[in-house]
C-alpha positions in Angstrom: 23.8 -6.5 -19.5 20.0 -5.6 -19.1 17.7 -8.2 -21.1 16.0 -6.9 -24.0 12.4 -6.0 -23.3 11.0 -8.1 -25.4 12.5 -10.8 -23.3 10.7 -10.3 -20.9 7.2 -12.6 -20.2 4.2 -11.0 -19.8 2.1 -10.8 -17.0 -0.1 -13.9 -16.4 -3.4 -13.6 -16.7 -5.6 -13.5 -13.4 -8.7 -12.4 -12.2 -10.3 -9.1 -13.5 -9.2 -6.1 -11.2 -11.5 -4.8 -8.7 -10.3 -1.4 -8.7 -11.7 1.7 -10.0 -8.8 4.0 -10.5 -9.3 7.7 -10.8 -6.8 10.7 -11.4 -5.6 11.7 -7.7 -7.2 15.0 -6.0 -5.5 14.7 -2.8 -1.7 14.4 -4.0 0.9 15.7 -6.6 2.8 13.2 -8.7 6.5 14.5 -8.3 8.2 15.7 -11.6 8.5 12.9 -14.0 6.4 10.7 -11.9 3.1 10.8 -13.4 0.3 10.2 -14.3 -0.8 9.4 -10.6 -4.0 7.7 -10.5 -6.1 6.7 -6.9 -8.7 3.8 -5.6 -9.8 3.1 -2.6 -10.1 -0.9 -1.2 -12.6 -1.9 1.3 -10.7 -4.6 3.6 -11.7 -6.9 6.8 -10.2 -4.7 9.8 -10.1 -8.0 11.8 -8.4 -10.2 9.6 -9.1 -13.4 12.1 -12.6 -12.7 12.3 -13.3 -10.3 9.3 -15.2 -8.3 11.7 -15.5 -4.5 10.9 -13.9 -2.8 7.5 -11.0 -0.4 6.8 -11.0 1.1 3.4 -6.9 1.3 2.1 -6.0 4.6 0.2 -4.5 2.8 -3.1 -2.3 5.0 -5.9 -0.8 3.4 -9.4 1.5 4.8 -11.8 0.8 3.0 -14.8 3.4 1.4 -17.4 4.2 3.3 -20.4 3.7 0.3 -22.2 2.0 -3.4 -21.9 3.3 -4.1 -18.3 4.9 -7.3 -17.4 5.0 -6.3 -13.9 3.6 -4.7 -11.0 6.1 -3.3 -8.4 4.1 -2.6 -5.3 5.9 -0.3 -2.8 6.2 0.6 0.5 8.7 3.4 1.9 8.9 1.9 5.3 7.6 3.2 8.8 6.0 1.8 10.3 3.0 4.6 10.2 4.3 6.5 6.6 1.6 7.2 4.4 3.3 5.4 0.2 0.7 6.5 -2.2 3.4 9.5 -3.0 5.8 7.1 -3.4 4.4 5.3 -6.2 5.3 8.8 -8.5 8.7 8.8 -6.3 9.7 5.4 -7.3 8.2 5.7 -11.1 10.2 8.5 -11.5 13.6 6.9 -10.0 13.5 3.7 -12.5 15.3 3.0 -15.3 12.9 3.8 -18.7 13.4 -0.1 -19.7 11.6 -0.9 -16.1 9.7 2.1 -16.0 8.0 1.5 -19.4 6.7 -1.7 -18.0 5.7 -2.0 -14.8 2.7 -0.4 -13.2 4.1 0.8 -10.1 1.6 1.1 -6.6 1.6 2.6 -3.4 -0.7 2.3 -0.4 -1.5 4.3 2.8 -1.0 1.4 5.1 -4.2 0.7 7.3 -4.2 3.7 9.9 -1.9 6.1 7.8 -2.9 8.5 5.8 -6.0 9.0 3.8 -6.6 5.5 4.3 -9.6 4.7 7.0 -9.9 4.5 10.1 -7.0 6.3 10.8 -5.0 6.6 14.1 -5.1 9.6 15.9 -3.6 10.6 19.4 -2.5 14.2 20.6 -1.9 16.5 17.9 0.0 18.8 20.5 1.9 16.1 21.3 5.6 17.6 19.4 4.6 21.1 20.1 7.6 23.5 21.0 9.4 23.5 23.6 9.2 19.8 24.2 10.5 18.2 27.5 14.8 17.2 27.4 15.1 13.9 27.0 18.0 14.1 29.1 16.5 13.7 32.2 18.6 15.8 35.3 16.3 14.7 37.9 14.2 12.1 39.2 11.3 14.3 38.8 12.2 15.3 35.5 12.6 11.3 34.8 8.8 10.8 36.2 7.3 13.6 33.7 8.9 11.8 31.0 7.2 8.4 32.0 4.0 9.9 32.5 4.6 12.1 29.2 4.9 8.4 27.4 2.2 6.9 29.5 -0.1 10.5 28.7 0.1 9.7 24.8 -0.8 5.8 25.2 -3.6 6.8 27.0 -4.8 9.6 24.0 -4.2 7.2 21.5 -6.8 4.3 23.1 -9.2 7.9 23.6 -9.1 9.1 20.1 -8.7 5.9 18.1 -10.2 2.9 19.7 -9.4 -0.7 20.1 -11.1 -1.9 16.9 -8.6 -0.5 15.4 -5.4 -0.6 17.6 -6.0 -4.3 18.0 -5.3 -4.9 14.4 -2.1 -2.8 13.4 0.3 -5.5 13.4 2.9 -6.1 10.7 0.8 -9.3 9.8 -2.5 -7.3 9.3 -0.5 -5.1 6.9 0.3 -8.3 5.2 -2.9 -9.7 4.7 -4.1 -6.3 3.6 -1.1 -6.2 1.1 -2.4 -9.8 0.0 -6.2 -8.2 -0.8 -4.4 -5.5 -2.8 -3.0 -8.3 -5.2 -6.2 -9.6 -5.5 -7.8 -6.6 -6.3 -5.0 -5.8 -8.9 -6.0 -8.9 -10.7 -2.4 -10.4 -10.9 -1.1 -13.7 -10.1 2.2 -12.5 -8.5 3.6 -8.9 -7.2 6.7 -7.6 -7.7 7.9 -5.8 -4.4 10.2 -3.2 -3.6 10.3 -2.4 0.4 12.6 0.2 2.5 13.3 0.1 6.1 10.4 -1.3 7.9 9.0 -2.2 4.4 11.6 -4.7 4.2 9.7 -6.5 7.4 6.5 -6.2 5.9 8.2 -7.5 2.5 9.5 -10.6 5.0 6.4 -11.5 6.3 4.2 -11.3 3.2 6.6 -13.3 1.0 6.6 -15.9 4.1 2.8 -16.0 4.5 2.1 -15.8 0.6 5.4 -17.3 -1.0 3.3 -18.3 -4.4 2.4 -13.9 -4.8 5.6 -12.8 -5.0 7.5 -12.9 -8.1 10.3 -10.6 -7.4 11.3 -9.6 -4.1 13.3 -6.6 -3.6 14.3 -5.1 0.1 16.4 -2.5 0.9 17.8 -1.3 4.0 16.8 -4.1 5.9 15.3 -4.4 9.5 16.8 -7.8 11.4 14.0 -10.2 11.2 15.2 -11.8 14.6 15.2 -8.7 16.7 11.7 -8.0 18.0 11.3 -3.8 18.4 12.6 -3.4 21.6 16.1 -5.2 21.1 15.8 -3.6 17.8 15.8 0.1 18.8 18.4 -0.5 21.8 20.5 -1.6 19.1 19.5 1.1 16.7 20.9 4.0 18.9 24.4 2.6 19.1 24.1 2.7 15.5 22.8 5.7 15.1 25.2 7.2 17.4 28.3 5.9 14.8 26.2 7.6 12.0 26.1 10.9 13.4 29.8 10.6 14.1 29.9 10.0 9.9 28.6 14.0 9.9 30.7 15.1 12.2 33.8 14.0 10.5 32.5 14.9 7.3 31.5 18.5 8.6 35.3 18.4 10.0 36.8 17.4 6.6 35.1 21.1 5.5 36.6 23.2 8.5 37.2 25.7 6.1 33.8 26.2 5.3 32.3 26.0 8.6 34.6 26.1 11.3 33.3 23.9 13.6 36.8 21.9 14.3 38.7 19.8 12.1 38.4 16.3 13.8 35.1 14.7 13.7 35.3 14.9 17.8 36.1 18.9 17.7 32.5 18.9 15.2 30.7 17.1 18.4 31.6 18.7 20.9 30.3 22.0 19.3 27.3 19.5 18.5 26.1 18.9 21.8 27.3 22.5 23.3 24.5 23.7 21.1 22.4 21.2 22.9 23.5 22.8 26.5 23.1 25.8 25.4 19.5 25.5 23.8 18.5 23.6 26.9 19.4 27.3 28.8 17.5 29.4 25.9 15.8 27.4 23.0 16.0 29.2 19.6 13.1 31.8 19.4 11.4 29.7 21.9 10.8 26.6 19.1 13.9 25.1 19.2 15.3 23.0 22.3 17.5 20.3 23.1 14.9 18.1 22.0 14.0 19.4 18.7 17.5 19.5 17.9 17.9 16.2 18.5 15.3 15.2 16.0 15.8 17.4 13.4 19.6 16.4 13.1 18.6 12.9 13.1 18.4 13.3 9.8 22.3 13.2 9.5 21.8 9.1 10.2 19.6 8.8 7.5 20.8 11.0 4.7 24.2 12.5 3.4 22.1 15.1 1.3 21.0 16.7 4.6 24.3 17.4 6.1 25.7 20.3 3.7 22.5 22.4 5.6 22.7 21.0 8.9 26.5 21.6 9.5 25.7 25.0 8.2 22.9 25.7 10.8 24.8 24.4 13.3 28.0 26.6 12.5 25.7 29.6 12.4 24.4 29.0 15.7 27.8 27.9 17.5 30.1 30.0 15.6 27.9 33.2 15.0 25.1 32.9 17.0 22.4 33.0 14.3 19.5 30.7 15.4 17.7 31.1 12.3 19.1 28.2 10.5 18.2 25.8 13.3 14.4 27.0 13.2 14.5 26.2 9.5 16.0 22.7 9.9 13.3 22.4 12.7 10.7 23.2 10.7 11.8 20.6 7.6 13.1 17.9 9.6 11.9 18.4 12.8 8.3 16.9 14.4 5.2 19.1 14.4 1.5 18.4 15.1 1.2 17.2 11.4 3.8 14.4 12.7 1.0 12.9 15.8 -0.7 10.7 13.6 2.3 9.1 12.0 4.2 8.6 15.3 1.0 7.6 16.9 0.7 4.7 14.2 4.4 4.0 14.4 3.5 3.0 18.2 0.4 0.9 17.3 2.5 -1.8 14.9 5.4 -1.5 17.4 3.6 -2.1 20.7 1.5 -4.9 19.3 3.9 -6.8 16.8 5.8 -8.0 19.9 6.2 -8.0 23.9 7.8 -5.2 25.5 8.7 -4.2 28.9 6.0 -3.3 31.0 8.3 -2.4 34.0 9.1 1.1 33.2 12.8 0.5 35.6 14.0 -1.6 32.8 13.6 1.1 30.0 15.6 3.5 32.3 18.1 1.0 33.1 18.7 0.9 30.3 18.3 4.2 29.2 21.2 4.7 31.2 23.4 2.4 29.9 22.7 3.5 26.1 23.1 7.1 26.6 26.6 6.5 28.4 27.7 4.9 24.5 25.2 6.5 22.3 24.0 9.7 23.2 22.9 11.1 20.2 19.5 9.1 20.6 20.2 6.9 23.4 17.4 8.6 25.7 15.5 9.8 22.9 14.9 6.6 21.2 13.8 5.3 24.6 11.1 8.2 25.3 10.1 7.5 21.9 9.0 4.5 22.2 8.2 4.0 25.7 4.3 4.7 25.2 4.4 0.8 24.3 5.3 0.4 28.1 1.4 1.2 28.9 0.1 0.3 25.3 -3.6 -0.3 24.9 -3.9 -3.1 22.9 -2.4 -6.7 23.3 0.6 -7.7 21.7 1.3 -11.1 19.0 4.4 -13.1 18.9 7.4 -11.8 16.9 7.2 -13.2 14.0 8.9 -15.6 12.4 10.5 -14.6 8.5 10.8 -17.7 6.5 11.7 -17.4 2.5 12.8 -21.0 1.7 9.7 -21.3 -0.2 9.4 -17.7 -1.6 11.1 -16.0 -4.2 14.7 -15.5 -4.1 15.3 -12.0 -2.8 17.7 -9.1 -4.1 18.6 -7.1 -0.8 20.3 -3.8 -0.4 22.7 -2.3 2.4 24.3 0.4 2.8 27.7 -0.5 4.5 26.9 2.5 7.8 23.3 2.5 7.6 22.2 3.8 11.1 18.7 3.1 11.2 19.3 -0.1 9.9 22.0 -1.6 10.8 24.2 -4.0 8.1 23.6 -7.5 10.2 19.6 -7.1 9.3 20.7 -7.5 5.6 23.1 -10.2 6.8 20.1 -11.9 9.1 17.6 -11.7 6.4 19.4 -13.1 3.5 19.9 -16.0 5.9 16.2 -16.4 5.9 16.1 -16.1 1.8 18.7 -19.1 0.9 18.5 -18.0 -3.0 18.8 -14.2 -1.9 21.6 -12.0 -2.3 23.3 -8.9 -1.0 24.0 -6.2 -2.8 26.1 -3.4 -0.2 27.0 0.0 -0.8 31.0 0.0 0.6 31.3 2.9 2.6 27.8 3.7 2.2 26.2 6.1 4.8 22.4 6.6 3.8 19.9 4.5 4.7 18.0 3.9 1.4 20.3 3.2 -1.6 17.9 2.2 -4.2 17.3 4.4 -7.1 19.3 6.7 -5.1 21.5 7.6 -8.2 24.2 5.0 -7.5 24.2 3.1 -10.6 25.7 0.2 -10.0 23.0 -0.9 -7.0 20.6 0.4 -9.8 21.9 -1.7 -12.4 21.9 -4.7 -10.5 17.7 -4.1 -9.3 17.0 -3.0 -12.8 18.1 -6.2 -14.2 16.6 -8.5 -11.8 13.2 -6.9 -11.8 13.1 -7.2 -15.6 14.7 -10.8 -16.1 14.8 -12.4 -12.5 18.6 -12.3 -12.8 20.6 -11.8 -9.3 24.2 -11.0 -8.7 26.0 -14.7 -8.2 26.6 -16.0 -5.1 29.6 -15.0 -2.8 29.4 -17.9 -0.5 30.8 -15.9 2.4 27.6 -15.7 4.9 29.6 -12.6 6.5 30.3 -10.9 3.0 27.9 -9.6 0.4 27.4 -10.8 -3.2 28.1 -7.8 -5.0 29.8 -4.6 -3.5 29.3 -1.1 -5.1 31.1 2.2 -4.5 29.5 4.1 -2.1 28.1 7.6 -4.5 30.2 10.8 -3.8 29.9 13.2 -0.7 27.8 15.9 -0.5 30.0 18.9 -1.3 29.3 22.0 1.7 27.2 24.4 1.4 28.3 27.9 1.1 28.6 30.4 3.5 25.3 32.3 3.9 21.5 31.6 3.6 21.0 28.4 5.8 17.7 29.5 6.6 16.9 30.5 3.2 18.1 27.2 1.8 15.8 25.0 3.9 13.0 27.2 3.4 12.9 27.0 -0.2 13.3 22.9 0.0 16.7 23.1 -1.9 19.0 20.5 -1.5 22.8 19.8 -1.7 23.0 17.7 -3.3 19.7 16.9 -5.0 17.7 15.0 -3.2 18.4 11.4 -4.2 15.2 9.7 -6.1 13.4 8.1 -4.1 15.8 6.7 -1.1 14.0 5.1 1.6 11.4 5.8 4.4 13.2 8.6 5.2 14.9 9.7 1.9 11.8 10.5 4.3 15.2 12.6 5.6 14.9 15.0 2.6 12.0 14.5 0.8 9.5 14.7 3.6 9.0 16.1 7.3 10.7 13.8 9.7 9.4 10.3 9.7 9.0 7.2 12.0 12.7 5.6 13.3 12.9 2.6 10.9 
């Protein structure tokens, strides 16, 4: 049971708050996630030498009542823009959390309206992009220098001042100026997917800021990027095969096979075939691949994406993939995201320089996983030649923090469930909360109410499920929330067009609840 309100302490007092807040011109609060209000923060860009300033694009959705709280967010990335996600998440809580806790979002330095911002090659992800699957060794050396091209635009049209400081620590110490400026002793802090890193590092850095400490979908804090993303595409390989059985459990409706290896084989004959002739010259093997990445990160998407795909294979309609391309898929609107992505991922660790070993082991993904084997390695392979030097991985350590509520989805793909498992190792008060069966990646305030039930109540009294004491087990499991049902015959294009989901898009799920509630975000 929730604790009464009025149980609840207020907020200690701190220092007066340096922000001037201001109705937001810029963005649109989402229904029921409003008033959103706006500041900018001037910050060091150089946080060793507090040379040079970056000014942080700040949003708030104040408490309905006197706060007790302030439940800064951040949807994950690295290189998405959160001030929209302060109106997402306001609208997603509970009215006894909502009521009292200003909630904040923040353009991370680089992103968004914040400034300077990265910028790269806008017509970087215009159509028809290169296959990742390369046929040919010369085919293989375009896609290196394609990797090694965008590096170099990246260092042209953003600098080093400011590629030299996108690591996940600089986001921390900008996240630790934020508090200040709020005027609070202690955050409360809710982070998805890469979110849940920055979450790690700030809470290890400043263990005495952080009151409550939430992080779901959890990135592995002992797998720097590189180990991280070879890992990723064997999982997200497994998550696409969750569509494909799902989309053969609904045969009748689409008729793409009725075993969940029937569904991929149709899958990646689509692939050959748009390879031959891309879909009114914007869709190729390539965009298809990303825009049905959103199957790993979302069961909401895959009513419209089985049904795009069954137009195309089954009836030859290409309309429906164009309209999944053009929601889902990357477009020049996407460069200075991914290009941001790259500068925290290239610098936060070392990566191969010698581009053999990425196709080694390119190679060796793509003969288990390849859904995203070769694309997740073109992806990030601009960090082969990155501009800027690189820091240590670091090191996630929350004996001396606050105890930590995490969440997992049981077949996350993006994240896969050892993170949760790692982290809570590095939390020794923390405690896991997993979606059984789960296949989303985001599960918070995504509807299911017994993961809501169990954040609600340790935001608002510092409660946490009680310990399972099996470090290969979670502390509280939760039904997974029902399947998507399919999406009727009919209107694919139409559907994705007008933005309508089946079933409604969950409120706010992760980075990529990014998946349906915004174009096609960063892998993490």
């Amino acid at each position: 049971m929730a604790v009464p309100v009025s149980a609840v302490p207020a907020r200690p007092a701190a220092a007066e708050p340096a922000l001037e807040w201001v109705p937001c011109e810029d963005i649109e609060a989402v229904e029921d996630g409003g008033p959103l209000e706006c500041a900018t923060l001037a910050v060091p860009l150089d946080r060793a030498t507090g040379a040079g300033t970056a000014e942080l694009a700040l949003s708030r959705v104040p408490a309905r009542k006197e706060p007790t709280g302030t439940l800064v967010v951040n949807p994950g990335g690295p290189g998405s823009p959160g001030r929209v996600w302060a109106s997402r998440t306001a609208a997603g809580l509970p009215d006894r959390v909502r009521d009292h806790f200003d909630v904040i979002g923040f353009d991370p330095r680089g992103t968004g309206a914040s400034t300077p911002a990265v910028a790269c090659d806008p017509g970087h992800f215009a159509p028809v992009r290169p296959d990742t699957w390369p046929g040919s060794a010369e085919e293989t050396d375009a896609l290196v220098r394609r990797a090694a091209d965008y590096a170099a635009a990246c260092a042209d049209n953003t600098g080093a001042a400011l590629l030299e400081n996108m690591t996940t620590r600089d986001s921390a110490a900008d996240l630790e100026a934020i508090r200040a400026a709020l005027g609070v002793e202690r955050i409360d802090y809710l982070g998805y997917s890469y979110g849940t890193l920055l979450g790690g590092v700030y809470a290890t850095l400043h263990p005495d800021r952080v009151r409550r400490l939430v992080l779901d979908s959890v990135v592995h804090p002992g797998r720097p990027w590189y180990a991280s993303n070879l890992r990723q595409s064997r999982a997200l390989d497994d998550a696409a095969h969750n569509f494909f059985a799902w989309t053969a459990r609904h045969d009748a409706a689409y008729g793409l096979g009725s075993t969940g290896e029937a569904v991929a084989e149709r899958y990646y004959a689509a692939r050959a075939a748009l390879a031959e002739k891309p879909a009114e010259d914007t869709v190729g093997p390539t965009e298809l691949e990303n825009s049905y990445l959103t199957a790993a990160y979302s069961s909401a998407s895959w009513p419209r994406l089985a049904r795009a795909l069954a137009d195309y294979a089954v009836g030859g309609d290409t309309a429906g993939l164009v309209a999944v391309h053009e929601r889902y898929g990357e477009d020049a609107e996407s460069d200075p995201g991914y290009g941001a992505y790259l500068a925290t991922q290239c610098t936060d660790s070392r990566w191969p320089r010698n581009t053999d070993t990425w196709l080694t082991d390119g190679r060796e993904v793509h003969a288990e996983a390849p859904f995203q084997g070769w694309n997740n390695i073109w992806y990030n392979m601009p960090c082969a030649t990155w501009p800027a030097g690189h820091e240590p991985w670091f090191h996630v350590d929350g004996t001396r923090a606050a105890d930590a509520l995490l969440i997992q989805a049981e077949h996350d793909g993006p994240t896969p469930l050892e993170g949760a498992y790692a982290m809570r190792e590095r939390f020794p008060g923390g405690r896991l909360v997993l979606e059984e069966e789960g296949v989303s990646h985001g599960v918070a305030l995504g509807g299911n109410t017994c993961v809501d039930d169990a954040f609600a109540e340790y935001l608002l009294s510092g409660a946490l499920p009680p310990a399972g004491g099996d470090p290969h087990a979670p502390d509280l499991t939760c039904p997974a929330s029902p399947e998507p049902e399919p999406e009727p015959e009919a209107g694919a294009a139409e559907a994705a067009a007008e933005g309508a989901d089946a079933p409604a898009e969950p409120a706010p799920a992760a980075e990529a609840g990014a998946a349906e509630a915004a174009p096609h975000a960063p892998r993490v």
